[in-house]
C-alpha positions as CSV (number, residue, x, y, z in Angstrom):
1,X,84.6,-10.7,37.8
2,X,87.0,-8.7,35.5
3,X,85.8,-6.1,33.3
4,X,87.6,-6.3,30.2
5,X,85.5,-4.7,28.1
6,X,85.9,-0.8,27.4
7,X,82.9,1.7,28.4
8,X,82.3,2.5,24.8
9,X,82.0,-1.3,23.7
10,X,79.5,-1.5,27.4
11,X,77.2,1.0,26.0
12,X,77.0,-0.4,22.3
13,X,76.7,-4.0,23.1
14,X,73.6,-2.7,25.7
15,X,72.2,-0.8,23.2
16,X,72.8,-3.9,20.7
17,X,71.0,-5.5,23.3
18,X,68.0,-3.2,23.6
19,X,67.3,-3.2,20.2
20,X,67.2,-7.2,19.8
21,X,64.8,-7.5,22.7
22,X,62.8,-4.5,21.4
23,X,62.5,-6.2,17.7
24,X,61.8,-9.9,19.4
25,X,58.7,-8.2,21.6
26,X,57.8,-6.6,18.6
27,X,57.5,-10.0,17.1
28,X,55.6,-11.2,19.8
29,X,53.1,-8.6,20.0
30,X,52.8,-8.9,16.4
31,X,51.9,-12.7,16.5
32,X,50.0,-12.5,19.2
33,X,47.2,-9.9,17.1
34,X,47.8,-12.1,14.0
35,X,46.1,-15.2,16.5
36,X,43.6,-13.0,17.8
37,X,42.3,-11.8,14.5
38,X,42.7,-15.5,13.6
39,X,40.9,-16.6,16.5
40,X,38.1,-13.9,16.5
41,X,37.4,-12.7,12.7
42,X,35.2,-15.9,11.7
43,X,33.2,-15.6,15.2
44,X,32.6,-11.6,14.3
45,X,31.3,-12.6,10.9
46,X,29.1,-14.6,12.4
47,X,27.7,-12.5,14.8
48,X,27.6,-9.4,12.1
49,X,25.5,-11.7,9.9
50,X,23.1,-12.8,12.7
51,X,22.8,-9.4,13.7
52,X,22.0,-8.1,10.2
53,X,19.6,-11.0,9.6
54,X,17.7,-10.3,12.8
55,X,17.3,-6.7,11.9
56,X,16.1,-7.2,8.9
57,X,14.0,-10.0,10.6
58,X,12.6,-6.9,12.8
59,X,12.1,-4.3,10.2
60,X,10.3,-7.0,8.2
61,X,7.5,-7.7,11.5
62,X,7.8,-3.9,12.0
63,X,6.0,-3.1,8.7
64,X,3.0,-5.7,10.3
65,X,2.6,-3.8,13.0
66,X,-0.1,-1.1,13.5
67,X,1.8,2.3,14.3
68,X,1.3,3.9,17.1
69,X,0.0,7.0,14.1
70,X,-4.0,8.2,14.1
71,X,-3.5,6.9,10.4
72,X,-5.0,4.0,11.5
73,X,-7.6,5.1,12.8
74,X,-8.6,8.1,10.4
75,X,-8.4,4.7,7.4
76,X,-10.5,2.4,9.8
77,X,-13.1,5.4,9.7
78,X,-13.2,6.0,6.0
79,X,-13.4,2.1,5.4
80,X,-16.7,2.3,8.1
81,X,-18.4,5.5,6.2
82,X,-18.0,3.3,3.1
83,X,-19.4,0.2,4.6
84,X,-22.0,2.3,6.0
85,X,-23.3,3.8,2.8
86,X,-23.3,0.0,1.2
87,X,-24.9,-1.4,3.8
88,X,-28.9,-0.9,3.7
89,X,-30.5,0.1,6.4
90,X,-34.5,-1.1,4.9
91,X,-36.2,2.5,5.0
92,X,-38.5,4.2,2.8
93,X,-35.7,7.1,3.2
94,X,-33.1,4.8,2.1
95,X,-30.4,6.0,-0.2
96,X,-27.9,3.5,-0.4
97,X,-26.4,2.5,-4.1
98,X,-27.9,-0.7,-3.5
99,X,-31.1,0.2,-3.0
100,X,-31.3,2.9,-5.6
101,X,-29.8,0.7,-7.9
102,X,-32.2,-2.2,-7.3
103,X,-35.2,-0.2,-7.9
104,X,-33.6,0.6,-11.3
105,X,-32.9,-2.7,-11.9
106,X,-36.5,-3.3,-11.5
107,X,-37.7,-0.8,-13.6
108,X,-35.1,-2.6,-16.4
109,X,-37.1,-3.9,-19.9
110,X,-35.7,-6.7,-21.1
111,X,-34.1,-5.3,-24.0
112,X,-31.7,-2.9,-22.1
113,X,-28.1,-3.7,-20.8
114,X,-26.0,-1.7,-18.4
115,X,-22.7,-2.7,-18.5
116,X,-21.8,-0.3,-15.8
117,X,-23.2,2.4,-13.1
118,X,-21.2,5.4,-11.2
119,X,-23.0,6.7,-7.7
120,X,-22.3,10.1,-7.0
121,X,-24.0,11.8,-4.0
122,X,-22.8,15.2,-3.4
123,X,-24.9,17.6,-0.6
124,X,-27.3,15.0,-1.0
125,X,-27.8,15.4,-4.3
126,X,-27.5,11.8,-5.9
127,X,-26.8,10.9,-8.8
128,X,-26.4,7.8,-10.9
129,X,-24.7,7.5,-14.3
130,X,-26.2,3.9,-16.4
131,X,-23.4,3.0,-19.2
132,X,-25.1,0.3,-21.4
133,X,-26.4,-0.9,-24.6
134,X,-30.3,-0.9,-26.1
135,X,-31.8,-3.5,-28.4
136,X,-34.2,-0.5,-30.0
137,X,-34.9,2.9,-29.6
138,X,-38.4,1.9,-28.5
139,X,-37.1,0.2,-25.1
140,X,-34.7,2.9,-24.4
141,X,-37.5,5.2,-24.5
142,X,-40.0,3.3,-22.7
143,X,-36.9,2.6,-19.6
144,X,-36.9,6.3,-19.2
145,X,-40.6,6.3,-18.7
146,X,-40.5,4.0,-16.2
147,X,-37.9,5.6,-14.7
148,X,-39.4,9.2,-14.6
149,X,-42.8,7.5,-13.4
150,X,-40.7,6.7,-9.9
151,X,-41.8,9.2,-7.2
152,X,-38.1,9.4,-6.1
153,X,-36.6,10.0,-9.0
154,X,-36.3,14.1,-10.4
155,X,-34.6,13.7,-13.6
156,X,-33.8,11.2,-16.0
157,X,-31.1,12.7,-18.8
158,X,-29.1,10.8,-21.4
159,X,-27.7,12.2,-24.9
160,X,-29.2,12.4,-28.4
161,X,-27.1,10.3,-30.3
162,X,-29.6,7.4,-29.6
163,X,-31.9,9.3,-32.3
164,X,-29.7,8.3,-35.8
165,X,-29.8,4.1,-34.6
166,X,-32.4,2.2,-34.6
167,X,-31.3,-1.2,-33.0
168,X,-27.7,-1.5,-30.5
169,X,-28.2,2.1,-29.1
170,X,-25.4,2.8,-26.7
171,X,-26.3,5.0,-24.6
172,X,-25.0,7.0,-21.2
173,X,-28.1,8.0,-18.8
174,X,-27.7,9.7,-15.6
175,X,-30.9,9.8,-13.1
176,X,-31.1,12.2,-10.5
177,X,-32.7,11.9,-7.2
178,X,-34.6,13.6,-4.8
């Protein structure tokens, strides 16, 4: 083989060379990501969305769940000293709402209404507020008779403006216990 080309033509037509195969495996890399993001973007979207649906899924049955707080437990307490004080227990010492409520309920003339009643018991001191309407004077004062007549019952207060009607007295009472 005859070498008819000079050293300085040799080293540019290598160099030539170099840089065509450099730019064609450039090409080929370059296609060859182009088909893998082809080939792996849609199965990526899908997992990202099942992923974000099943942790959503989770946070959703997390909020279900009972923590592993004392929160429970401290509400599950109140919610028991409130069933408690509803619930009656049937003795002469009894002083549930219900109870005291009944036996002003039976104490009740026919011609008063109560439209609503608070219970407040504070160191034992009970007290229940009557919000309600009157026919007549006569039957407001005759229900606080009956009322203070009860061997249980220390006070019975309301306000004065019940003196100026004579019929459809509103009126706000509170009766203290013993």
């Amino acid at each position: 083989m005859i070498n008819l080309l000079p050293p300085g033509a040799k080293k540019r037509l290598t160099k030539d060379f170099r840089i065509r195969v450099s730019i064609v495996s450039f090409w080929v890399v370059f296609l060859f990501e182009i088909l893998t993001l082809i080939f792996f973007v849609p199965s990526y979207y899908v997992l990202s969305l099942s992923t974000k649906k099943l942790t959503n899924e989770l946070a959703q049955r997390e909020l279900f769940i009972p923590g592993q707080k004392n929160d429970t437990a401290i509400e599950l307490t109140a919610i028991k000293k409130e069933l408690a004080l509803l619930k009656p227990t049937g003795g002469e010492g009894d002083n549930t709402p219900t109870r005291l409520l009944d036996e002003i309920l039976l104490s009740k003339p026919r011609g008063i209404e109560i439209n609503s009643f608070s219970y407040e018991n504070v160191k034992n001191k009970i007290d229940i507020q009557l919000l309600g309407v009157a026919s007549t004077r006569e039957d407001l004062l005759g229900f606080r008779k009956l009322l203070s007549a009860k061997t249980d019952i220390a006070e019975v207060k309301f306000g004065s403006g019940f003196i100026t009607k004579t019929t459809d007295i509103e009126y706000a009472m509170v009766i203290s216990f013993k």
